[in-house]
C-alpha positions as CSV (number, residue, x, y, z in Angstrom):
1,X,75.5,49.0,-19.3
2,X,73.4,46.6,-18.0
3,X,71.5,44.4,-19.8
4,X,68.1,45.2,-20.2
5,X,69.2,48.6,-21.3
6,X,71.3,46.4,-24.1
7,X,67.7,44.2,-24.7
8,X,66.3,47.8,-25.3
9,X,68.6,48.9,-27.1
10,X,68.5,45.9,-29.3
11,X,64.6,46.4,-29.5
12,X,65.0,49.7,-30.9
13,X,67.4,48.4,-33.8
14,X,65.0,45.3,-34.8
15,X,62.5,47.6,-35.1
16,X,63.9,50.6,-37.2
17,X,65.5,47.8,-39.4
18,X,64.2,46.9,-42.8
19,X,67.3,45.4,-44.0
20,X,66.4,41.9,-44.3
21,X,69.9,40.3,-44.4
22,X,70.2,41.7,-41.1
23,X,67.1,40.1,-39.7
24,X,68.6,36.7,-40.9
25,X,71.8,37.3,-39.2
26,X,70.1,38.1,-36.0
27,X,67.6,35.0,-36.1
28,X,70.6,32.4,-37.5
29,X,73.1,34.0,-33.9
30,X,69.9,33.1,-32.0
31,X,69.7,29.6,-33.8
32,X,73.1,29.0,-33.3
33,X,73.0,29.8,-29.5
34,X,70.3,27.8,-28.8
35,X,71.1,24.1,-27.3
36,X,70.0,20.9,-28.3
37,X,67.1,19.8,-26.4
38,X,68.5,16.3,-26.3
39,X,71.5,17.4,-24.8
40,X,69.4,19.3,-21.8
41,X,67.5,15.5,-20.9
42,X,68.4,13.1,-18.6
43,X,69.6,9.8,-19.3
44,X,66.1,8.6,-17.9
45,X,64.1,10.7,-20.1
46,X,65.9,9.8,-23.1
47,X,65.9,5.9,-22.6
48,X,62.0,6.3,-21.6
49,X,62.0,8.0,-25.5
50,X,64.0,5.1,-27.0
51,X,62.1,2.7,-25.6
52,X,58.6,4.2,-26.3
53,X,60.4,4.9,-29.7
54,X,62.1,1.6,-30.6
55,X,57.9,0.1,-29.3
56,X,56.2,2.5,-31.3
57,X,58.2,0.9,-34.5
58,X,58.0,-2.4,-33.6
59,X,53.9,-1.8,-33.5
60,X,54.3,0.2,-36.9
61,X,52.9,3.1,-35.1
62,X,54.7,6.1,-36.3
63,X,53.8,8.4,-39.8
64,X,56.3,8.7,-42.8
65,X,59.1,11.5,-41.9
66,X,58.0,12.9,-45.8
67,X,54.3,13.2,-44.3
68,X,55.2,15.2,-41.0
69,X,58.1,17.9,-43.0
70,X,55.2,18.3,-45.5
71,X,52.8,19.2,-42.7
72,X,55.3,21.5,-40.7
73,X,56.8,23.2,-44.2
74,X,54.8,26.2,-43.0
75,X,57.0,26.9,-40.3
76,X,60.0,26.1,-41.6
């Protein structure tokens, strides 16, 4: 079977499905698979985001972590 006849497949499932705890178990096996984003940049890019990081504190330019989960709870 190749797989876009499995992605399909799948399809099919996830949409006949109304069993919720499935749905979860599906979406935490995607979470789980997907990488760290940190882990996929090069050492350039993350020193470039230190630095502008480690600047942007110095300058006390940056918001309270309570005040940005608070603004992004909708999507979590």
């Amino acid at each position: 079977m190749d797989i876009e006849t499995t992605k399909l497949e799948l399809i099919h499932l996830l949409l006949q499905t109304e069993n919720e705890s499935i749905l979860k178990k599906l979406k935490s096996v995607f979470e789980e698979e997907k990488g760290d984003w940190w882990d996929e940049m090069s050492e350039k890019e993350k020193e470039e985001i230190k630095t502008t990081g480690l600047s942007q504190a110095d300058d006390e330019d940056y918001k309270a972590s309570e005040l940005v989960m608070k603004r992004f709870d909708k999507w979590r």
